[in-house]
C-alpha positions as CSV (number, residue, x, y, z in Angstrom):
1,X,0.0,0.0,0.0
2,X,1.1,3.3,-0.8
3,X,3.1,4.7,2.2
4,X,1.9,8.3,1.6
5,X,-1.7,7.3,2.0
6,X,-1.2,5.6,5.2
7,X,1.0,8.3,6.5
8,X,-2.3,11.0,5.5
9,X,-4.9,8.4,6.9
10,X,-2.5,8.3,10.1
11,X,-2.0,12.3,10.7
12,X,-6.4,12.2,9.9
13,X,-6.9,9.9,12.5
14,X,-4.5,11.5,14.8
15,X,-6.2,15.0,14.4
16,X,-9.6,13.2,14.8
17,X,-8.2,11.8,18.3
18,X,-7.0,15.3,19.4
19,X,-10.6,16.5,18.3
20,X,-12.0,14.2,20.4
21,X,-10.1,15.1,23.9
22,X,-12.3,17.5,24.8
23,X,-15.5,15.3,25.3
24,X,-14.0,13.9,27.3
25,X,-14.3,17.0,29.7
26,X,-18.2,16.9,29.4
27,X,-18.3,14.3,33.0
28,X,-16.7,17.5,34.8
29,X,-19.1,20.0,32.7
30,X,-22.0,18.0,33.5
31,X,-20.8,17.8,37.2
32,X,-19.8,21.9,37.3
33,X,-22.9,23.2,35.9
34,X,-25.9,20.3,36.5
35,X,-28.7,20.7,33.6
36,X,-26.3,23.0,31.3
37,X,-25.2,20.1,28.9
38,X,-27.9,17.7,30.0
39,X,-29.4,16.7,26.2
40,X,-26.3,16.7,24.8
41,X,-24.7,13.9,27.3
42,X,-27.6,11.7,27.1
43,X,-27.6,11.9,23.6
44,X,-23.9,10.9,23.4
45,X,-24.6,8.1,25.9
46,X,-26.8,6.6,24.0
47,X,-24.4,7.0,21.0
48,X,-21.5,5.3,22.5
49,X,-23.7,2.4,23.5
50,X,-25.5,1.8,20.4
51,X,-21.7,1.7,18.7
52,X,-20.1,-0.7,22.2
53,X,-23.5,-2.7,21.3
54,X,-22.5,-2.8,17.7
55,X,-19.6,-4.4,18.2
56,X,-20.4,-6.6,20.7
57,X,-22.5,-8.2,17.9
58,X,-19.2,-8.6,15.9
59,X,-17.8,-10.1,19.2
60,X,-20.2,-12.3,19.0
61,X,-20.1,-13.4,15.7
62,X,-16.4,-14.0,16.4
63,X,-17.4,-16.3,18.8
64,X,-18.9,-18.3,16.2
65,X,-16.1,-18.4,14.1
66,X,-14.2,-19.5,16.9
67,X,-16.4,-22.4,18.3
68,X,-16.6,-24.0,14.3
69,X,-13.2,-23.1,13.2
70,X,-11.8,-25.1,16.3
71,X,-14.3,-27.7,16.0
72,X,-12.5,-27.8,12.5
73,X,-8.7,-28.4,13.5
74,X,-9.9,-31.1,16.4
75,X,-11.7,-33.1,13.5
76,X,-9.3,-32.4,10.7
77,X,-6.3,-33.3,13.0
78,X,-7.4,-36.2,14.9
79,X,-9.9,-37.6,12.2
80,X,-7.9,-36.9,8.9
81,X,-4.2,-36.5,10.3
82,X,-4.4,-32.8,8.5
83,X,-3.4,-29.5,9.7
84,X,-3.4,-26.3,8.1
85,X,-2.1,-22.9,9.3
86,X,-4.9,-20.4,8.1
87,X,-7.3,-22.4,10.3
88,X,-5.1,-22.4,13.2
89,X,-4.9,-18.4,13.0
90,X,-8.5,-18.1,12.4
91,X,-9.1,-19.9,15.6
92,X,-6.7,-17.5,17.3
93,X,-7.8,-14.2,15.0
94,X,-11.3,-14.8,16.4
95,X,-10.4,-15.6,19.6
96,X,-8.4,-11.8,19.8
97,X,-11.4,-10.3,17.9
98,X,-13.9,-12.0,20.6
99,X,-12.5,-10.6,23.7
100,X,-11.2,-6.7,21.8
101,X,-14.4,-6.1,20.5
102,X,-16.4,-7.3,23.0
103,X,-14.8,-5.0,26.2
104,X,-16.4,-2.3,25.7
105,X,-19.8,-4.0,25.4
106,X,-19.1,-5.7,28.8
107,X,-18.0,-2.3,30.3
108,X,-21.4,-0.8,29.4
109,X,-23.4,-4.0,30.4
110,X,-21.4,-4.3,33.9
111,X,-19.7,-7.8,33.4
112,X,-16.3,-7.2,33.6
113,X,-14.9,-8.8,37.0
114,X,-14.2,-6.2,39.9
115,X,-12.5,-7.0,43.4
116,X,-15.2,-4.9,45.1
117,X,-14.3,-4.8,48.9
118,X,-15.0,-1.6,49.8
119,X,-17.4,0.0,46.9
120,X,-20.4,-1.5,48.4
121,X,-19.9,0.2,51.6
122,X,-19.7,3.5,49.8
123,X,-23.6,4.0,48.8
124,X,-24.8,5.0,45.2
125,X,-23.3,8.4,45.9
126,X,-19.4,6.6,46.7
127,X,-19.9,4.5,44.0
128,X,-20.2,7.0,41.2
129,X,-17.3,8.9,42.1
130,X,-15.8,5.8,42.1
131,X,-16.5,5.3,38.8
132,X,-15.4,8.4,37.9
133,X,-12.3,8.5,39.3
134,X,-11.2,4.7,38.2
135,X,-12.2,6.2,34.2
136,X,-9.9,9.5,34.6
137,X,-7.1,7.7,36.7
138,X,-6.7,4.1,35.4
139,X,-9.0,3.4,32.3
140,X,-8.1,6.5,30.3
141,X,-4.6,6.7,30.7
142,X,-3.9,3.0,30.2
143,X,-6.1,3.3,27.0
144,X,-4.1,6.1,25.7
145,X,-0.9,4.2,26.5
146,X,-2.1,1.5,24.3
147,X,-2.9,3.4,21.2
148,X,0.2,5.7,21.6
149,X,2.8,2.1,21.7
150,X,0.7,0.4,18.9
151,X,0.7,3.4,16.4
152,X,4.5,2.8,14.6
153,X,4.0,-0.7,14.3
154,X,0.8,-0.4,12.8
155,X,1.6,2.1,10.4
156,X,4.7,-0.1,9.0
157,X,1.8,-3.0,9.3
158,X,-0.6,-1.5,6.9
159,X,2.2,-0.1,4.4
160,X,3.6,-3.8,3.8
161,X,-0.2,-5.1,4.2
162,X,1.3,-7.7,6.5
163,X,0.4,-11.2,6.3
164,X,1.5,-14.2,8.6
165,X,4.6,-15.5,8.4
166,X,3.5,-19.4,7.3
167,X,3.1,-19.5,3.5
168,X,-0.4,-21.1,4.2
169,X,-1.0,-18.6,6.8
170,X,-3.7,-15.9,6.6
171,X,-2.8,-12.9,4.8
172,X,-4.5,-10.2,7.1
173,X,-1.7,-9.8,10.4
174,X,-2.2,-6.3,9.8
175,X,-5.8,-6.1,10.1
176,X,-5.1,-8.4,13.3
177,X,-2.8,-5.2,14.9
178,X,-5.7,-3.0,14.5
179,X,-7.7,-5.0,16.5
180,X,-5.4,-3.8,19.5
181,X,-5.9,0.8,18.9
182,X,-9.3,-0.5,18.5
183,X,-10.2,-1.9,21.4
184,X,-8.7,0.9,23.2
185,X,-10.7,3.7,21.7
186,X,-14.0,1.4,22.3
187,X,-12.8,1.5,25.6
188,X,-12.4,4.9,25.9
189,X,-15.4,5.9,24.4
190,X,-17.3,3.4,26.9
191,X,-15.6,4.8,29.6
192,X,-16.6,8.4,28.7
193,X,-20.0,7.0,28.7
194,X,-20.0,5.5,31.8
195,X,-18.3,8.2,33.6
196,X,-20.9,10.7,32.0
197,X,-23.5,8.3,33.4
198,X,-22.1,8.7,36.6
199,X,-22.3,12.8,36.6
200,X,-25.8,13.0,35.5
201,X,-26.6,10.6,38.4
202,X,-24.7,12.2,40.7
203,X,-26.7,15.5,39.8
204,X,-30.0,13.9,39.8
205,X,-30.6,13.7,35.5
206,X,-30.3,10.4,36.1
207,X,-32.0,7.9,38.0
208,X,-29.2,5.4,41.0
209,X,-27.6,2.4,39.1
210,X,-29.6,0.9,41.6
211,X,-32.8,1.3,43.2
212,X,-32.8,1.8,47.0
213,X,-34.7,-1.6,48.8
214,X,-37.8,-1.0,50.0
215,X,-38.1,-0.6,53.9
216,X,-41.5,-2.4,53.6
217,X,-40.7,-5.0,51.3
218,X,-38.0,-5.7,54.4
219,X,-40.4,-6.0,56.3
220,X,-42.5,-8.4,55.3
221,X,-39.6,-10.6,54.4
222,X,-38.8,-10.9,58.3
């Protein structure tokens, strides 16, 4: 591929990423100056998942892949005594495509793992700023540190259209190493959500993650 073009389509998407930054000030807008940017947020929210939910699909679908492409090399090996390369990578292709573009679907769906020892004592109040604080001091900058290390190696990737190093392997590595800048900016972008879902709640636009119990319903459970 011509080198030019991918060294344009880099500085565009780099631009696009600056662009970008200051969204990502809207949780601290929304916090600052409760119902000033309201509409817009929510809007956005509900952007950012429809797109998270989008590719959780294609997670999904990778999943597919991956459950019939392995159920290929257990047959064809064991069966036939045959092996081939490109369905060894495409076992491991969807397997990094499952899990990349499925994070960010997890994020917005709560199901990724947390070691939560103190959160619950914190209240729904704690527990946004909790969020909030995790997204601007952990998720964001590790995200950013992932995009920023992956960018050069990428770049060469997509000018020599890399393929895998087997002669029978699958001819889309590159396509492979964008799987990891993407998952970042998923990432971030369900982060931003998230923590913009924790502002609004924290101001009252929003209704708690989590509905208070019901002093009666206690009570006629004891």
């Amino acid at each position: 591929m011509d080198p030019q073009l991918i060294s344009l389509l880099g500085t565009v998407f780099k631009w696009a990423g600056f662009a970008c930054l200051p969204l990502f000030a809207l949780p601290l807008i929304a916090l600052a100056a409760p119902g000033l940017i309201d509409g817009i947020t929510k809007r956005l929210i509900t952007l950012i998942d429809r797109i998270s939910g989008s590719a959780l699909g294609a997670a999904m679908g990778s999943a597919i892949i991956l459950i019939f492409a392995q159920l290929g090399v257990v047959v064809l090996r064991y069966a036939f005594g045959l092996s081939f390369t490109w369905l060894s990578e495409t076992v491991m292709y969807a397997f990094a495509a499952m899990f990349m573009l499925g994070a960010a679907g997890a994020l917005r769906d709560g199901a990724h793992v947390r070691v939560d020892i103190l959160r619950p004592r914190f209240g729904e109040t704690g527990r946004n700023w909790i969020e909030l604080a995790g997204a601007y001091l952990l998720l964001f900058p590790v995200c950013v540190r992932i995009i920023m290390t992956s960018e050069a190696g990428l770049a060469r990737s997509w000018m020599l259209l890399e393929g895998s190093r087997e002669s029978d392997g699958l001819p889309i590595l590159y396509l492979f190493k964008t799987l990891v800048p993407l998952f970042a900016v998923l990432l971030m972008a369900q982060g931003l959500s998230e923590s913009l879902k924790a502002a609004l709640r924290l101001t009252g636009a929003l209704p708690p993650a989590e509905p208070a119990p019901d002093p009666e319903a206690s009570g006629h459970g004891t």
